[in-house]
N, C-alpha and C positions, 0 to 999 in steps of 0.2 A: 294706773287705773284706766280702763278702756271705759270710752263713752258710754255705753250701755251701763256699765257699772257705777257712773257718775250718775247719769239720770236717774237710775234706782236710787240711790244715795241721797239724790236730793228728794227728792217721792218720800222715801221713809224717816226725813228728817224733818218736810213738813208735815207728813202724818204724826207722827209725832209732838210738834213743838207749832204748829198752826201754821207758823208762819216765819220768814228768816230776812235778813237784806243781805244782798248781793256782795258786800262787802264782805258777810260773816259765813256766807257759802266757801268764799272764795278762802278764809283763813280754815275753815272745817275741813276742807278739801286738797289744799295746798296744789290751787292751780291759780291762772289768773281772773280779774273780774271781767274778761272779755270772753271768755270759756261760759266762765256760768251765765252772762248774759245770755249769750250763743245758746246753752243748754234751756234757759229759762225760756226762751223764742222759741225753742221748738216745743217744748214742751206747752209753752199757752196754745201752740197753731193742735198741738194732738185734741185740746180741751182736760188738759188734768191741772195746769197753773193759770193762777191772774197775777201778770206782773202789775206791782203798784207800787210806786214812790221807793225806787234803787231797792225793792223786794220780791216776793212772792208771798200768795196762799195758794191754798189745794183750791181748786176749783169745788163752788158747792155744791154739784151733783157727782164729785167724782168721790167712790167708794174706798174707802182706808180700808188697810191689810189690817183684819180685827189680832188681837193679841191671839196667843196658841189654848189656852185655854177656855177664851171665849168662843172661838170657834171650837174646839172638840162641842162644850155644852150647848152649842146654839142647836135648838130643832133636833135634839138627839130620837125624838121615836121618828120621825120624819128619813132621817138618813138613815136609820135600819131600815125601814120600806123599802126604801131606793134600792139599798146596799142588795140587799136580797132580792127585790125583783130582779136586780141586774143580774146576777149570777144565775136564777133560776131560767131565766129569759135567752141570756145569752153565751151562756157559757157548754160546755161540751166536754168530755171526755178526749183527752188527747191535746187540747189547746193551749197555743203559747199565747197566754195573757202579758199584758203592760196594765198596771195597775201603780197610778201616780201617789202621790203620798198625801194627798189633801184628808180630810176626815169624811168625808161622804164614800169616797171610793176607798178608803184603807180596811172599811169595814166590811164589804165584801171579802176580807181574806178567813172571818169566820166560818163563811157561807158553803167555803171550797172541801171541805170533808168528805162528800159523798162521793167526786171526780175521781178519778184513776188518771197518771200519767201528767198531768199538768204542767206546764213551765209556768214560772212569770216571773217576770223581770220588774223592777220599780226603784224608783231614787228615793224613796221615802223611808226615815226611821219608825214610824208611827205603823205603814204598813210592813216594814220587813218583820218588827218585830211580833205584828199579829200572822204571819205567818212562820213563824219559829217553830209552830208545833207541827206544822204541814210537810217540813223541813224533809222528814222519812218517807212522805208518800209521793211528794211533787218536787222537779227541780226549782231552787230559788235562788233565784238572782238580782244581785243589788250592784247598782252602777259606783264608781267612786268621783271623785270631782271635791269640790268646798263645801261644805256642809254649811247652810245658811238656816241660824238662831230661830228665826223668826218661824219659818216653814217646817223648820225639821228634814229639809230635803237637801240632798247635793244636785248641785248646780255647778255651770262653767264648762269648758270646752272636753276636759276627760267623761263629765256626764254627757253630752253630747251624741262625743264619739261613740261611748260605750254603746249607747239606742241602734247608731244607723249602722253597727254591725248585724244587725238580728233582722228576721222579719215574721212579726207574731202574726196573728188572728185577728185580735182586736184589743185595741187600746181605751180606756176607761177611763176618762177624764171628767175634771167637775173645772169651777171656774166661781168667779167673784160676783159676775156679771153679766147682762145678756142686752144688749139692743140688735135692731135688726139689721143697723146701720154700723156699727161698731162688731160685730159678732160677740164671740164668747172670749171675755175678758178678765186680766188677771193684774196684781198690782205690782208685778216685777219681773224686770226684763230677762232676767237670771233666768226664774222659774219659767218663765212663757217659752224660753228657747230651747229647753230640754223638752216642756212638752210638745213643741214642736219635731222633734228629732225623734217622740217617740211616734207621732202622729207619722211619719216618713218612714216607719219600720213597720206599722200595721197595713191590714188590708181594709180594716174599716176602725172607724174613730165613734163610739158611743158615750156620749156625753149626759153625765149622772147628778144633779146640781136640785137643789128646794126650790119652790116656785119665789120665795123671796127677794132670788140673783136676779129676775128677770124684770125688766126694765131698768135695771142699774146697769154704771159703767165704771169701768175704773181704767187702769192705768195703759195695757197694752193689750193688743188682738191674739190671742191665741189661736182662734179657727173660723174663718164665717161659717153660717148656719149652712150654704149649699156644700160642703166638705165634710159634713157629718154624716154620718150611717141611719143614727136615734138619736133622739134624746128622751130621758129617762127621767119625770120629774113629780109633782104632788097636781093635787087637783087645784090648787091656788093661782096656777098660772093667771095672768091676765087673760081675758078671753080673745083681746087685739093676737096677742101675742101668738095664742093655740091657734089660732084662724091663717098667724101669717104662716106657722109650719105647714098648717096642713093644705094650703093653697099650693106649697112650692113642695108638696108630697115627701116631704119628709116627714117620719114614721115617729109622732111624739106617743110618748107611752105613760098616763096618768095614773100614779100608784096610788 
């Protein structure tokens, strides 16, 4: 198991189970207790663990991967707004879209019916299969790699590669979480690194996410805020938060 894949591991083992000792990582994992140390150290300096007495928890502000069907239902009339501005907003005739597999962006693949010629590539099942019916009018493409339970997305180095051969238009990402110190945050290493590899194939990165992610943090950086194109979100934002986009001119857009 490569480190990255350890620290997710350990992430969704205390999201899960609250809490573990260093001892029980270490028989979970089948490495030694000077490894999960090592990982628990890095992990309290990112701010997602508190090491305490030969254990760990989550950190209390740091944000859990919500289960897959709590996330489809959370804020559902909120992500069709999004979903649809974003396509009506930014999307074009002829465009090679990345379109990640989260549930706020998967539902833009409704939106795509009126376009002509379209690409879009995505790692997500959630999105590939809402664009199944698009299948006749627009090219689609789905990267391969591991396919991870949780997200519904493939992940790992084949997803990776698959992204930094292409190079689209623009890529549509959402995220768990927003500080302006942390950027746009997600709660696994796996999936943060393929959307990075898709963020290195577009020419701009428009970011699609509820006003509810913002001020929360969770596990890993997916993008700061001055590397994005837009973002794309509800009127809930904090008003800190809309004040720090629009000082640093980036283009936020209230659905």
């Amino acid at each position: 198991m490569l480190p990255i894949q350890r620290k997710s591991a350990i992430i969704e083992y205390l999201s899960n189970e609250g809490g573990c000792t260093i001892k029980q990582l270490s028989g979970i994992l089948n490495v030694s207790e000077m490894t999960i140390r090592r990982d628990l150290k890095q992990l309290e300096a990112g701010g997602s663990v508190i090491l305490s007495h030969g254990g760990a928890v989550l950190a209390p502000d740091y944000v859990k991967e919500p289960k897959a069907l709590d996330k489809e239902n959370r804020n559902r009339d909120v992500k069709e707004r999004l979903a649809s501005y974003a396509v009506e907003h930014f999307v074009k005739d002829g465009d090679v879209l990345v379109l990640e597999g989260g549930t706020t962006v998967s539902r833009m693949a409704s939106y795509l019916g009126g376009f002509s010629q379209l690409t879009v590539l995505t790692n997500g099942l959630s999105t590939l299969n809402s664009l199944r019916e698009e299948a006749g009018r627009h090219v689609v493409l789905c990267c391969g790699g591991t396919l991870r339970e949780q997200s519904g997305t493939f992940v790992g180095p084949v997803a990776e590669s698959f992204f930094d051969q292409f190079h689209a238009d623009t890529v549509f990402l959402s995220g768990l979480g927003f500080t302006p110190e942390t950027g746009f945050t997600d709660p696994n290493l796996l999936d943060t690194r393929v959307k990075q590899a898709m963020i290195r194939s577009a020419r701009q990165t428009v970011m699609v996410l509820d006003s509810s992610k913002f001020g929360a943090r969770s596990f890993t950086t997916t993008v700061m805020a001055p590397e994005v194109s837009a973002v794309i979100t509800d009127s809930g934002i904090p008003a800190d938060l809309a004040e720090y986009f629009n000082r640093r001119g980036i283009p936020l857009h209230l659905v």
